[in-house]
C-alpha positions in Angstrom: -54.5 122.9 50.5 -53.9 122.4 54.3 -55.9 118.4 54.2 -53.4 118.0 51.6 -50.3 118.8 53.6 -51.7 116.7 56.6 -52.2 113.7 54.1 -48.5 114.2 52.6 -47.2 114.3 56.7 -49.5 111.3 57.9 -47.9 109.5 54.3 -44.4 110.7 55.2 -44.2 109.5 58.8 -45.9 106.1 57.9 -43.0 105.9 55.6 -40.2 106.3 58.2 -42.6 104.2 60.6 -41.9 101.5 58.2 -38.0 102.0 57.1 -37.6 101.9 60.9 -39.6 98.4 61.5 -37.7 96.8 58.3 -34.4 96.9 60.5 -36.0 94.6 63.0 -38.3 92.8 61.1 -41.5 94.7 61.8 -44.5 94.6 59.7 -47.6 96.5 60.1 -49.7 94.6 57.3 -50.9 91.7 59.6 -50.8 88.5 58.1 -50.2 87.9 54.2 -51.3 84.7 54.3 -54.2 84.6 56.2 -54.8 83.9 59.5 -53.5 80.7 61.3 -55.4 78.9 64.3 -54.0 77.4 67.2 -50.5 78.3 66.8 -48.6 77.3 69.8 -45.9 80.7 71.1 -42.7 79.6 69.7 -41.6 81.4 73.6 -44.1 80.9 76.0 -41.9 83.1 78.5 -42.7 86.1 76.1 -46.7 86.3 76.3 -46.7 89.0 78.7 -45.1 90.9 75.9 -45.8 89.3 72.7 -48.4 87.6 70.9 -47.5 84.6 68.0 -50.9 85.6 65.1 -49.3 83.7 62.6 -45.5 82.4 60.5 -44.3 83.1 57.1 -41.7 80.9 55.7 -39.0 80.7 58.2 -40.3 83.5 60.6 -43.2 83.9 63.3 -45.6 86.8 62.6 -45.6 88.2 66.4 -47.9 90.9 67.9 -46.8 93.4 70.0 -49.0 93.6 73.1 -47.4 97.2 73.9 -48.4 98.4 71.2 -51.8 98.1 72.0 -54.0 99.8 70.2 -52.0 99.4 67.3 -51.7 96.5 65.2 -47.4 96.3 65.5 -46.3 93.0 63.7 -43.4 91.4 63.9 -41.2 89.3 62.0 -39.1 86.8 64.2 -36.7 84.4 63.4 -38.5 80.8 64.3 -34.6 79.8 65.7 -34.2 83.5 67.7 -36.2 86.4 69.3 -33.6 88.5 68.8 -35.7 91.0 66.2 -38.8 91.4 69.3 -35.8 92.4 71.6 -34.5 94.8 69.3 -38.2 96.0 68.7 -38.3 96.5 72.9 -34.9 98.2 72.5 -36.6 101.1 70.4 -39.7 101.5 70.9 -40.5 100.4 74.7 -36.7 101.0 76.4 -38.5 101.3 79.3 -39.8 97.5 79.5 -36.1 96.5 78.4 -35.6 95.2 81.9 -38.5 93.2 81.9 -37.9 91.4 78.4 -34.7 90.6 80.4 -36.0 89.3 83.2 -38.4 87.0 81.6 -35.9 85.8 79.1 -32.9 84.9 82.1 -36.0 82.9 83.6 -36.7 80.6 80.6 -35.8 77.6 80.2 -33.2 76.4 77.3 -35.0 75.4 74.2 -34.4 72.0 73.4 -33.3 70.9 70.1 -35.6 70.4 67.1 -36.3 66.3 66.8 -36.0 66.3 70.6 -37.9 64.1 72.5 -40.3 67.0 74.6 -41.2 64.5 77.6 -39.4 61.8 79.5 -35.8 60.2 80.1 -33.7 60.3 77.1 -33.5 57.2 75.2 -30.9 54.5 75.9 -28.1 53.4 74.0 -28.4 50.1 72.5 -25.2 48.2 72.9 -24.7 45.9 69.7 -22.6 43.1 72.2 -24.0 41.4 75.7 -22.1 42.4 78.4 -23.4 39.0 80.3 -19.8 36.8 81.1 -19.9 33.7 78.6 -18.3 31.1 80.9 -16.0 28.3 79.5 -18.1 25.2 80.6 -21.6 27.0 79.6 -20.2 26.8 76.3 -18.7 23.4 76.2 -22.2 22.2 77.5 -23.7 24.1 74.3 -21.2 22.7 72.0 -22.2 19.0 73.7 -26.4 19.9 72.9 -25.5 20.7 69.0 -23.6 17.3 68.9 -25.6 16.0 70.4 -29.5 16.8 69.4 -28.6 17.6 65.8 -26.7 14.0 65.2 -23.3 15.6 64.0 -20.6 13.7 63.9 -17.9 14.3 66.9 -15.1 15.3 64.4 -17.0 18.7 64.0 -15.0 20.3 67.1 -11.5 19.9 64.6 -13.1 21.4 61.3 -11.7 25.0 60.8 -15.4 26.9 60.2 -16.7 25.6 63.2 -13.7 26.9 64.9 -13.9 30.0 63.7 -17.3 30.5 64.4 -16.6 29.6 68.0 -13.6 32.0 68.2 -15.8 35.1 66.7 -18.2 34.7 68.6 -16.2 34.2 71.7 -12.6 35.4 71.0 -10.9 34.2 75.0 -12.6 30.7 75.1 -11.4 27.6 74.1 -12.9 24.4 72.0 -12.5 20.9 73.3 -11.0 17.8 71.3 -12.4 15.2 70.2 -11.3 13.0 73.1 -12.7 15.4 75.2 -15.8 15.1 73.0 -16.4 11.6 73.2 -15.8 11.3 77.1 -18.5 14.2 77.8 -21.3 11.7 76.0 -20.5 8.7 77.4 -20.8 11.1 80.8 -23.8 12.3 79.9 -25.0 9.2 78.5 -24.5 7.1 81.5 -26.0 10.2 83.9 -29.1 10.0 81.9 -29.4 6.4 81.9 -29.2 6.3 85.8 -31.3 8.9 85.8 -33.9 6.8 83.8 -33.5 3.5 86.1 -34.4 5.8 89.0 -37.7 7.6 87.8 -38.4 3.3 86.7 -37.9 2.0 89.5 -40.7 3.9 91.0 -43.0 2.7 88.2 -45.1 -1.1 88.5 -46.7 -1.1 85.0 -44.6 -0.3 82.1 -45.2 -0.7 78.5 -42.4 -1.0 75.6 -42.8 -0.8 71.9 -39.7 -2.5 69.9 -38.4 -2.0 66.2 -36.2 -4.2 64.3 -34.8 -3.3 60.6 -31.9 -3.8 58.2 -29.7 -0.7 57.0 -26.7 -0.9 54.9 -26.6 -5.0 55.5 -26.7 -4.2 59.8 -29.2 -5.2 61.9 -30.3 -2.9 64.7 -33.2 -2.7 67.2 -34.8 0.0 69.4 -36.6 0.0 72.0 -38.7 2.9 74.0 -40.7 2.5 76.9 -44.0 4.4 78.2 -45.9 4.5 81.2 -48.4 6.4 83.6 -46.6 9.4 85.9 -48.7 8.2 89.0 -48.8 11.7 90.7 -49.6 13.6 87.6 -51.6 10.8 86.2 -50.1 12.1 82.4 -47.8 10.2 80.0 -44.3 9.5 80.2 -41.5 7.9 77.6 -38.5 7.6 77.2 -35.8 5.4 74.9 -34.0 2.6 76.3 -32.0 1.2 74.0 -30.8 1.4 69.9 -28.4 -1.2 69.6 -27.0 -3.7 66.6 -28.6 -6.4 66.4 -26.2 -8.7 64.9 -27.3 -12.0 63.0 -30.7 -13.4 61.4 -33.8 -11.8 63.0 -34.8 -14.4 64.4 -37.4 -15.2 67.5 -34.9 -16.0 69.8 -32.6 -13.6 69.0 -34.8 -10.5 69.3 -36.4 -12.4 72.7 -33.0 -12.5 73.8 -31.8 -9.3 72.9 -35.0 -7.8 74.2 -34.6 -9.3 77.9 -31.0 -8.3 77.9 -32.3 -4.2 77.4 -35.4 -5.5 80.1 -33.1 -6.7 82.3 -30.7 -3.8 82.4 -33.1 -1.3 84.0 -35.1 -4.1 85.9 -31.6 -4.7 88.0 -33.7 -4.4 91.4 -37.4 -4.2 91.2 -39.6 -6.2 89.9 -42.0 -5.0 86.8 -44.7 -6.0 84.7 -43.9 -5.5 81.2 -46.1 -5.5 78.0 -44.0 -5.2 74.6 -45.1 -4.5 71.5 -43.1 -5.4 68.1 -43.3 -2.8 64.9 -42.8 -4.1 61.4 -41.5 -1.9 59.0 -41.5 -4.1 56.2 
């Protein structure tokens, strides 16, 4: 009779042992679902107090090292200690001020997706902020002309104008006048630039072509020779001209020592010309 009223007492406090923990989330089962290694402590700040032995859906299954020898589990929020401060608040008030004191000390928990380590990423800024300068882009305009063969009337078509304008709203787009007088500029700069660099040079070899498009004659001429301080290859084009009239032997000779003749103005060369049929 009396080991049966100690068994109904030892049932009947368990039983208010465990109405009492389901306030704050307590759990004196261990782990349902078996035990989980290496489980890093959702709050670090907390291992004086508490132990992380495993999770369960959207909670941490925390020990409570006060407790000790009992097996006190707890059921925490993974976004909020709050159910192990309520579990300090009733059954250890007297280590209330310590749960406090390690909890002011922590540091604020970064948001999920958060990088953990270094500087936080910059923003990337869809638009340079670099200053586009009105004669950088007239020079750029020049180089499409230019190196892609279009005609000059491409400046006064409207897509090419609104390209321009979207791209750079403030700047303006030359005429065609303006156009024209920017290549013969450049022309005329790179065509002193090329009697310079020949002037220099004693040997100089040119290759010349001669053919009929659209019933018009025309003739081009390039020229090659030796850098003598790098010792490597060098070319350039001198000339493609009309050539207006039969093909004949003295009108190519003639034309061709007009071309010789305009970057041979001072020095005296030796050149070596080669013809090229094209049939």
């Amino acid at each position: 009779m009396l080991k049966c009223m100690l068994v109904e007492v030892a049932v009947t406090e368990r039983h208010c042992e465990m109405s009492e923990a389901s306030d704050t989330g307590e759990s004196f089962l261990g782990d349902e679902d078996g035990d989980q290694q290496d489980l890093q402590h959702p709050w670090p700040y907390l291992k004086e107090l508490f132990e992380i032995v495993g999770s369960k859906s959207d909670s941490w299954k925390m020990q409570c090292k006060l407790c000790t020898p009992k097996n006190h589990v707890i059921l925490a929020f993974k976004n909020s200690p709050s159910n192990l401060k309520k579990h300090v608040e009733r059954k250890h008030n007297n280590h209330l001020e310590r749960y406090k004191t390690l909890t002011s000390n922590a540091p604020k928990r970064k948001s999920e997706g958060a990088p953990h380590e270094g500087p936080p990423p910059k923003q990337v800024k869809l638009w340079s902020t670099r200053p586009v300068s009105q004669a950088s882009v007239d020079k750029k305009i020049l180089n499409y002309i230019v190196q892609d063969l279009h005609g000059t009337n491409t400046v006064e078509q409207q897509g090419f104008i609104d390209l321009i304008h979207h791209l750079q709203p403030n700047l303006n787009i030359m005429s065609r006048n303006t156009l024209v007088n920017k290549i013969q500029k450049a022309s005329l700069e790179m065509r002193n630039n090329l009697k310079a660099a020949l002037s220099e040079i004693e040997f100089i070899g040119t290759t010349t072509d001669c053919w009929t498009a659209y019933r018009r004659g025309f003739l081009g001429v390039t020229a090659h020779w030796i850098d003598p301080q790098s010792m490597k290859r060098q070319c350039a084009a001198l000339a493609c001209k009309e050539l207006k009239g039969p093909h004949t032997f003295s009108a190519l000779a003639s034309a061709l020592n007009e071309i010789h003749s305009e970057f041979n103005s001072t020095f005296v060369h030796h050149y070596c010309t080669f013809f090229v049929s094209t049939g």
